[in-house]
C-alpha positions in Angstrom: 53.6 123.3 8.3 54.9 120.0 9.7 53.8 117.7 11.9 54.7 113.9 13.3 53.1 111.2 14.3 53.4 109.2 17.1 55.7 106.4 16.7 54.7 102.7 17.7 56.3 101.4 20.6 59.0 99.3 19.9 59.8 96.3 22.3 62.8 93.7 22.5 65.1 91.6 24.5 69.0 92.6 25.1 70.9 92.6 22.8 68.1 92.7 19.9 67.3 95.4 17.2 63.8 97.2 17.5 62.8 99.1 14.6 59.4 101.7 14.3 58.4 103.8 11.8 57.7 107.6 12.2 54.8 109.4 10.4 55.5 112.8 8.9 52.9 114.9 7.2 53.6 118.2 5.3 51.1 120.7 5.0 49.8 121.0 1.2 51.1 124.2 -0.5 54.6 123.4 1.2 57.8 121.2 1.0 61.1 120.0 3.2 64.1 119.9 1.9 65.3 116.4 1.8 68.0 114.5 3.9 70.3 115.2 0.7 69.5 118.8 -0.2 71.0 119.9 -3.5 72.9 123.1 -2.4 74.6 123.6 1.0 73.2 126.0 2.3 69.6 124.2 2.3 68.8 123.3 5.5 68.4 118.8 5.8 65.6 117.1 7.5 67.3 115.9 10.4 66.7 113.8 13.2 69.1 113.5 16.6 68.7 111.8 19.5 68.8 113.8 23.1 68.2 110.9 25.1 68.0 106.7 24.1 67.5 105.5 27.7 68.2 101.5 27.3 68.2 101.7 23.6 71.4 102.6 21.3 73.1 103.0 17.8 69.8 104.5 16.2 69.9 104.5 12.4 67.0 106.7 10.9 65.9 106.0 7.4 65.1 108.8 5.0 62.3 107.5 2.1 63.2 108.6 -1.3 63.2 112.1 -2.1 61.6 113.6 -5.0 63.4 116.5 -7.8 60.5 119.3 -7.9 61.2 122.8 -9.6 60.4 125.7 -8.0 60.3 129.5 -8.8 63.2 130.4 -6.7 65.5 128.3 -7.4 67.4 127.6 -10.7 68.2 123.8 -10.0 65.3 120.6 -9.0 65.6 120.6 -5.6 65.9 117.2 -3.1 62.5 117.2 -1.4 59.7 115.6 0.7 55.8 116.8 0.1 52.6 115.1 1.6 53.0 112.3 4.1 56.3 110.1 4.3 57.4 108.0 7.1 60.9 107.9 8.2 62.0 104.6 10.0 64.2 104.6 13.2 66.0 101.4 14.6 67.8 100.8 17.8 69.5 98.2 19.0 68.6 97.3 23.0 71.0 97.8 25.3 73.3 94.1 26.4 72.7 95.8 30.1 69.5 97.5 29.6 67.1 97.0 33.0 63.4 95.4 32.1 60.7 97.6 31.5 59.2 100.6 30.0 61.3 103.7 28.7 61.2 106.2 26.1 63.8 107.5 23.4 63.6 111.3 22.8 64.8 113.2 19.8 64.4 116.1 17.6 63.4 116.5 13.6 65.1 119.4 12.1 63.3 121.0 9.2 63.0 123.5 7.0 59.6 124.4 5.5 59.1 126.3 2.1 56.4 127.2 -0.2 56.9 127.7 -4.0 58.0 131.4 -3.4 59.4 131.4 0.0 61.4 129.5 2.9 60.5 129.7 6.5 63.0 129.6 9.5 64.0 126.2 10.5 62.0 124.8 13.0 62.5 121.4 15.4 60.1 119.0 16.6 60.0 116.3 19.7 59.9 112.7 19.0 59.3 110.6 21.7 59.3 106.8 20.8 58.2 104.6 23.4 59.9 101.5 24.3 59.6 98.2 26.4 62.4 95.9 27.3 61.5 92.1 27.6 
């Protein structure tokens, strides 16, 4: 119901701030709750970080979210349809060693149609990473 994209590969010196962009695509017929969902106990798109290697301080960017009305729910809710692309930046480590790496992570989402929601499911991002 969700899948990403491969990030580009991000490259910097020490000390610099490497930014990529990550591709998400929703199947049609469903939607993800936003970042910002409009009731608690909506499950946010999510995105944490298992391992950085040489980069740190990632700061992911959500795009905007749109209000859509749906059968179940009484409220617009905060969601993401169709493609969007989330951005992730890093800043490379002051002692990071030269050379290749890769940053690892998980989306966290939570995939509905317009009559049901499904059980939250994660996916691997791997963004790939060169140190000048």
């Amino acid at each position: 119901r969700l899948t990403v994209g491969k990030p580009a590969k991000v490259a910097g010196k020490r000390n610099e701030t490497v930014q990529t962009r990550i591709p998400v695509a929703i199947l049609e017929g469903y939607h993800v709750n936003s970042n910002t969902p409009t009731d608690e106990y909506l499950i946010p798109l999510t995105v944490t970080w298992t391992s950085l290697g040489a980069l740190e301080g990632p700061k992911v960017t959500f795009p905007k979210p749109s209000s859509e009305k749906y059968e179940f729910s009484e409220k617009p809710l905060s969601v993401y349809t169709g493609n969007i692309e989330l951005s992730a930046s890093f800043k490379v480590s002051a002692n990071a060693p030269g050379g290749p790496g890769i940053a690892s992570g998980k989306l966290r989402y939570q995939a509905c149609n317009s009559k049901a929601c499904f059980p939250p499911k994660s996916v691997d991002i791997n963004v790939p990473y060169q140190v000048h």
